[in-house]
Backbone as numpy.savetxt, mean C-alpha at the origin, in Angstrom:
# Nx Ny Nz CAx CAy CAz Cx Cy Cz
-2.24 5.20 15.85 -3.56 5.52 15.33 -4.20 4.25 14.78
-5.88 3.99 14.65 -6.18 3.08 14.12 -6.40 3.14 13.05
-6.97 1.96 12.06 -7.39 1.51 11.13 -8.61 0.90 11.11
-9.14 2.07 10.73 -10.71 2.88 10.53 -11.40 2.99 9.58
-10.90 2.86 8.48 -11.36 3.39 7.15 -12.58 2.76 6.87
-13.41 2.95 7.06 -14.77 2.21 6.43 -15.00 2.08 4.75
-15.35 0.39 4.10 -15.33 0.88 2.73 -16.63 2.16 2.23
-16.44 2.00 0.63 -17.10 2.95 0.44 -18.39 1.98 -0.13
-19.40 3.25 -0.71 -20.14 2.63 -1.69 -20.41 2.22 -3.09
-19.21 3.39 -3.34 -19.58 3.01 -4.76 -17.78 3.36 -4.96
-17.43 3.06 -6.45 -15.86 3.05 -7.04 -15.54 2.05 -8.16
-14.57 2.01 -8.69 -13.52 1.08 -9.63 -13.51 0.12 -9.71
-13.65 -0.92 -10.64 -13.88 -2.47 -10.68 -12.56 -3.18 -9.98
-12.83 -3.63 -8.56 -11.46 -4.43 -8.08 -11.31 -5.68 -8.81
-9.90 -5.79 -8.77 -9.03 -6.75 -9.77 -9.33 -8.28 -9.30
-10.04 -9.39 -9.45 -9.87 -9.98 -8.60 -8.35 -11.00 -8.44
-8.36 -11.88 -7.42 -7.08 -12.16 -7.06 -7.19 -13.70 -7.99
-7.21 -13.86 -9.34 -6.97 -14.92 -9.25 -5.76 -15.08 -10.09
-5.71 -17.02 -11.17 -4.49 -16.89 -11.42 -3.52 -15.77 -12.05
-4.26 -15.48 -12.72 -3.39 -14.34 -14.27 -2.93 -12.73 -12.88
-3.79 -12.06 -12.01 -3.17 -11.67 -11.02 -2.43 -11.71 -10.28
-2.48 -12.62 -9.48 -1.49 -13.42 -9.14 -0.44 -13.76 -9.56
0.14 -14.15 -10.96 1.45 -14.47 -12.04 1.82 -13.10 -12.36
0.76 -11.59 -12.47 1.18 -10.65 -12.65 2.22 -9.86 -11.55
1.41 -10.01 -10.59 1.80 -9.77 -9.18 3.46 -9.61 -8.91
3.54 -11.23 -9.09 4.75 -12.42 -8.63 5.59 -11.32 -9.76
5.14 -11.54 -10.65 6.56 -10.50 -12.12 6.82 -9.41 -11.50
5.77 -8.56 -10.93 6.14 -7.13 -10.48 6.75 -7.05 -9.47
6.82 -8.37 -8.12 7.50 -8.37 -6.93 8.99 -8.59 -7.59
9.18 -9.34 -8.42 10.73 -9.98 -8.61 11.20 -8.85 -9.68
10.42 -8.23 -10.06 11.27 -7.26 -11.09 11.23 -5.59 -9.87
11.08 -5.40 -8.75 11.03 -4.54 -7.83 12.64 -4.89 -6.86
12.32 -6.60 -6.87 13.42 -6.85 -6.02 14.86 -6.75 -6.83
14.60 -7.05 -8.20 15.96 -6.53 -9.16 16.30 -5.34 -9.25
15.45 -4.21 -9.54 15.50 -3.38 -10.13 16.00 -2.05 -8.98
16.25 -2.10 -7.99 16.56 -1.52 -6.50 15.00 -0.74 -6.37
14.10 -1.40 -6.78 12.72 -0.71 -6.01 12.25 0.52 -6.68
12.51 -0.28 -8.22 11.84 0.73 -9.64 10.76 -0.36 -9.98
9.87 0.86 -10.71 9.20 -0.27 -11.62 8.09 0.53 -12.48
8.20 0.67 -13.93 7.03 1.40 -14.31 7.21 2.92 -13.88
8.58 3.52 -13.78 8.77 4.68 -13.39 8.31 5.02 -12.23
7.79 4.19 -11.25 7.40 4.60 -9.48 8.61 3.75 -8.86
8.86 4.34 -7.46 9.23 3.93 -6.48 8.24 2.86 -6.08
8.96 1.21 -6.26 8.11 0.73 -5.14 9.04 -0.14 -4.74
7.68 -1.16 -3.33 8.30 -1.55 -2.68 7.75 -2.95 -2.79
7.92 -4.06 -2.15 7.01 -5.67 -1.71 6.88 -5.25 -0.36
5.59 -5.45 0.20 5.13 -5.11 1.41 4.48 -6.89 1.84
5.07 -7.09 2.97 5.03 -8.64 3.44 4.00 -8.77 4.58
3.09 -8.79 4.94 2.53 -8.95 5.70 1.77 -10.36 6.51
1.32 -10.36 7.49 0.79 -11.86 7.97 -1.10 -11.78 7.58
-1.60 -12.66 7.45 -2.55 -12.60 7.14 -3.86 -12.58 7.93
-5.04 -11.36 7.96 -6.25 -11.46 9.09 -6.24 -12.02 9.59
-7.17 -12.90 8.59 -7.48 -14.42 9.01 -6.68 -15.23 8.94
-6.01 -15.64 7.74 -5.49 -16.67 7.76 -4.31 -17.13 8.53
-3.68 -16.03 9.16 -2.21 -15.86 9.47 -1.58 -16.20 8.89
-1.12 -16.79 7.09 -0.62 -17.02 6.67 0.39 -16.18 5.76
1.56 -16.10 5.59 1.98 -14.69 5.11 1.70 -14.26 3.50
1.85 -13.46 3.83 0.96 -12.67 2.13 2.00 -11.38 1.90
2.54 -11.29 0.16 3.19 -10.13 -0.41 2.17 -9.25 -1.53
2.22 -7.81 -1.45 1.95 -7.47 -2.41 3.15 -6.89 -2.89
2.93 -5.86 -4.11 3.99 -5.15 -4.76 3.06 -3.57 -4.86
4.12 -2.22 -4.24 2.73 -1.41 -4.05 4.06 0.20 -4.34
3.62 0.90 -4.73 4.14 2.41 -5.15 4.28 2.84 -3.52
5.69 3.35 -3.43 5.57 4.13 -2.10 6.26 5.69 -2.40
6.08 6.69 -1.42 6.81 7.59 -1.60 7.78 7.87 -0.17
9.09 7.93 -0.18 9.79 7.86 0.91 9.56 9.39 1.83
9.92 9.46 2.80 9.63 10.32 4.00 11.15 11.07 4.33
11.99 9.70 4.90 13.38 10.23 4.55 13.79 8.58 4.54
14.97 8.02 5.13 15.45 6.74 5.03 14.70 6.01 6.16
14.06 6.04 7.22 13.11 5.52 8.09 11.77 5.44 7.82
11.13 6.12 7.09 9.48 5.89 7.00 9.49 6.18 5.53
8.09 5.39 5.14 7.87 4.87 3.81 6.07 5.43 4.29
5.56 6.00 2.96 4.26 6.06 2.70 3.61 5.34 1.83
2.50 4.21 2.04 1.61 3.51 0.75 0.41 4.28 1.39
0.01 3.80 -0.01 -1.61 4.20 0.00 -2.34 3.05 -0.53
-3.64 2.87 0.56 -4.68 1.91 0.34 -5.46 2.48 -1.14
-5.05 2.58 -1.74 -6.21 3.14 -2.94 -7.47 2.17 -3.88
-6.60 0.98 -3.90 -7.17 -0.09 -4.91 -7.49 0.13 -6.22
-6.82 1.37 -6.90 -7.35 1.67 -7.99 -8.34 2.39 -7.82
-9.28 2.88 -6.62 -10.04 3.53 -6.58 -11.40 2.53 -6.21
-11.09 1.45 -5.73 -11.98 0.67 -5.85 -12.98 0.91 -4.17
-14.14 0.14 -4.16 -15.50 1.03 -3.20 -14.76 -0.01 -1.73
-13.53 -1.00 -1.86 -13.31 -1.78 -0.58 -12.17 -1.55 -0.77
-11.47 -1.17 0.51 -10.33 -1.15 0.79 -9.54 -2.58 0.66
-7.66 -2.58 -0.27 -7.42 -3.93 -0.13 -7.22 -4.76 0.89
-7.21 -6.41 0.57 -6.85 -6.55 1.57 -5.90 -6.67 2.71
-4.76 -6.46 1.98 -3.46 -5.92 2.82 -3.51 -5.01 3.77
-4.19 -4.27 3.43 -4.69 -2.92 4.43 -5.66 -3.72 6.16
-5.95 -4.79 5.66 -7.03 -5.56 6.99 -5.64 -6.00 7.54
-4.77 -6.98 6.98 -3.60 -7.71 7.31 -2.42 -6.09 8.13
-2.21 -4.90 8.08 -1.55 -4.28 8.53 -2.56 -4.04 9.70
-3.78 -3.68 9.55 -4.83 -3.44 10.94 -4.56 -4.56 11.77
-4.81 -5.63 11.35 -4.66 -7.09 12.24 -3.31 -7.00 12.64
-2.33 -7.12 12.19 -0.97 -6.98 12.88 0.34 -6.20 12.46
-0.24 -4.68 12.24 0.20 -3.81 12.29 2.52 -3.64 12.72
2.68 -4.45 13.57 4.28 -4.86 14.18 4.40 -6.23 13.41
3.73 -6.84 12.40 4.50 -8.07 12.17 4.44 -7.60 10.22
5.45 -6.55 9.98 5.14 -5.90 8.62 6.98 -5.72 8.02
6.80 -6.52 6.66 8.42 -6.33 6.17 8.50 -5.68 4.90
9.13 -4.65 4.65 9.51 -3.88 3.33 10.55 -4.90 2.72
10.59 -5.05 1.19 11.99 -5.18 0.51 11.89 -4.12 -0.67
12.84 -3.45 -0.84 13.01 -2.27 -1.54 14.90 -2.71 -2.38
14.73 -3.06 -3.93 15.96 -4.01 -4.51 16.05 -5.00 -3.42
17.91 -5.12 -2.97 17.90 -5.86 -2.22 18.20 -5.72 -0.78
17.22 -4.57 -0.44 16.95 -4.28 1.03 15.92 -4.91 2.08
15.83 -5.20 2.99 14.68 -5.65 3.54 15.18 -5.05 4.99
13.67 -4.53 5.34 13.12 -3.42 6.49 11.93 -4.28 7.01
12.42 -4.37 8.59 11.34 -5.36 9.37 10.66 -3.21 9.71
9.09 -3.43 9.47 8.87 -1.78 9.86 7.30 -1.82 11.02
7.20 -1.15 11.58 5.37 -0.77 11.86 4.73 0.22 11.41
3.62 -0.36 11.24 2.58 0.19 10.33 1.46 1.52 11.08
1.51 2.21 10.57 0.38 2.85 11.34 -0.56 4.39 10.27
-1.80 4.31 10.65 -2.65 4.90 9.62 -1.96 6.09 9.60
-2.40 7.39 9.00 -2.66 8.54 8.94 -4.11 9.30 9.02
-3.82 10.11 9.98 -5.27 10.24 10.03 -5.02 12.37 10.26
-6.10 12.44 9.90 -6.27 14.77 10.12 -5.42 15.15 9.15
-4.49 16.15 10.00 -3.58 17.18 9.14 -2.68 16.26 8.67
-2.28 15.23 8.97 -1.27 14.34 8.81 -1.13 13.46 7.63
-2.72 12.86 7.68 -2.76 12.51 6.18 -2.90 13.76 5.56
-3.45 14.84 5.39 -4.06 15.43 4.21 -2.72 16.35 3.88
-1.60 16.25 4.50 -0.65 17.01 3.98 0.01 15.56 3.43
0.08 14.38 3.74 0.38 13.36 2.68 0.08 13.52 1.62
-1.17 13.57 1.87 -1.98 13.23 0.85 -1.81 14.49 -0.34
-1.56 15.40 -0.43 -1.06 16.94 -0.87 0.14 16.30 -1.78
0.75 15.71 -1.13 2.17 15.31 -1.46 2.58 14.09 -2.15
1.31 13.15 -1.99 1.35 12.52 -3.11 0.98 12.70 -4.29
-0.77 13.06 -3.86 -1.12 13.91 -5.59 -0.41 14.64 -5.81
0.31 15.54 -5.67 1.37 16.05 -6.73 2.46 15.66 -7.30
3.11 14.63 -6.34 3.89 13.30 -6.97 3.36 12.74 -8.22
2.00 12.11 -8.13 1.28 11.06 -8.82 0.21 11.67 -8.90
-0.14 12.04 -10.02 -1.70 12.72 -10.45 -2.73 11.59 -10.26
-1.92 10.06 -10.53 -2.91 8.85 -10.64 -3.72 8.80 -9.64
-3.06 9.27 -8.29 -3.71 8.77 -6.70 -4.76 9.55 -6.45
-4.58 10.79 -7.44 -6.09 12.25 -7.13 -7.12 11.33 -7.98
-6.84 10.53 -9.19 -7.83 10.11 -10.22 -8.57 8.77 -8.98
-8.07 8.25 -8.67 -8.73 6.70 -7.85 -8.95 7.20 -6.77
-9.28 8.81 -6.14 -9.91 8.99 -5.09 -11.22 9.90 -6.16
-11.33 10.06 -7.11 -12.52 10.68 -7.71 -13.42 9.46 -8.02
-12.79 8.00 -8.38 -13.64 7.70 -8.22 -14.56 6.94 -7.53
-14.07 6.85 -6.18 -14.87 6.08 -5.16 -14.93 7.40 -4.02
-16.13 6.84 -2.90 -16.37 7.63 -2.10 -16.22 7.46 -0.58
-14.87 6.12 -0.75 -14.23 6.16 1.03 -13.19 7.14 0.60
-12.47 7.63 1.97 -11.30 8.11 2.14 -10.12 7.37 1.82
-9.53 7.10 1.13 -8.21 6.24 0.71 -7.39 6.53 1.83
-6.88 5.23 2.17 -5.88 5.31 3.49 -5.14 5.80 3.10
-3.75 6.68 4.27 -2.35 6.78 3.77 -1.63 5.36 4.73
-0.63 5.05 4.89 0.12 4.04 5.97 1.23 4.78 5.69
1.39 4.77 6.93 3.30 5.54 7.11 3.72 3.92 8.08
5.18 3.64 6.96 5.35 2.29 7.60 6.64 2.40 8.00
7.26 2.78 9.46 8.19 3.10 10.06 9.50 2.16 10.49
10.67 2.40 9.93 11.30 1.15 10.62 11.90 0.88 11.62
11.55 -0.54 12.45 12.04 -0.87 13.33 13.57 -0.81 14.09
């Protein structure tokens, strides 16, 4: 499936990427990779991706909810913000060049949207997981991606 999501117009003040983000970031990736892929009471993961444009490789640190031991669900949410992040362009752009580390696991996986019944029963299943993910879709007015990121 593609990666479609058009931003929105209106939503949540995005974070921008600079230093103090960035140093935050880096703490939450290395305390994910200690911690076997806790953090702040969520499941997460470091999601590795190559970059749009730049092709240069790029990590975030992002809440997932597992499927079973093969597929992993994130969500593009941004906090609710009116543009989708940009990690979400970097999985569209090269969707097969995508690496999970979860503690000290690492999953080469592919990426691919959710889209119909497919997301919206995700999506069911996360908000009730995480009340947070129903709050950052109230307040912007794109559809928040799901990504089911499958492993190779």
């Amino acid at each position: 499936m593609s990666f479609n999501t058009p931003n929105g117009t209106r939503g949540a003040r995005q974070p921008s990427a600079g230093w103090l983000f960035r140093t935050l970031n880096g703490m939450m990736m290395s305390r994910i990779r200690r911690k076997d892929g806790k953090t702040m009471g969520m499941d997460a993961l470091v999601l590795s991706t190559v970059g749009a444009k730049s092709g240069q490789p790029r990590s975030s640190p992002l809440a997932y909810f597992a499927e079973d031991g093969q597929n992993w669900l994130i969500v593009a949410s941004a906090a609710g913000a009116p543009r989708n992040p940009a990690w979400y362009y970097n999985l569209a752009a090269h969707p097969d060049r995508v690496r999970i580390e979860i503690g000290d696991r690492t999953v080469e996986v592919v990426a691919t949207q959710l889209h119909g019944e497919d997301r919206d029963r995700a999506w069911q299943r996360i908000t009730a997981a995480s009340k947070q993910f129903g709050k950052y879709q109230d307040k912007t007015d794109r559809e928040i991606p799901i990504i089911r990121l499958t492993a190779r």
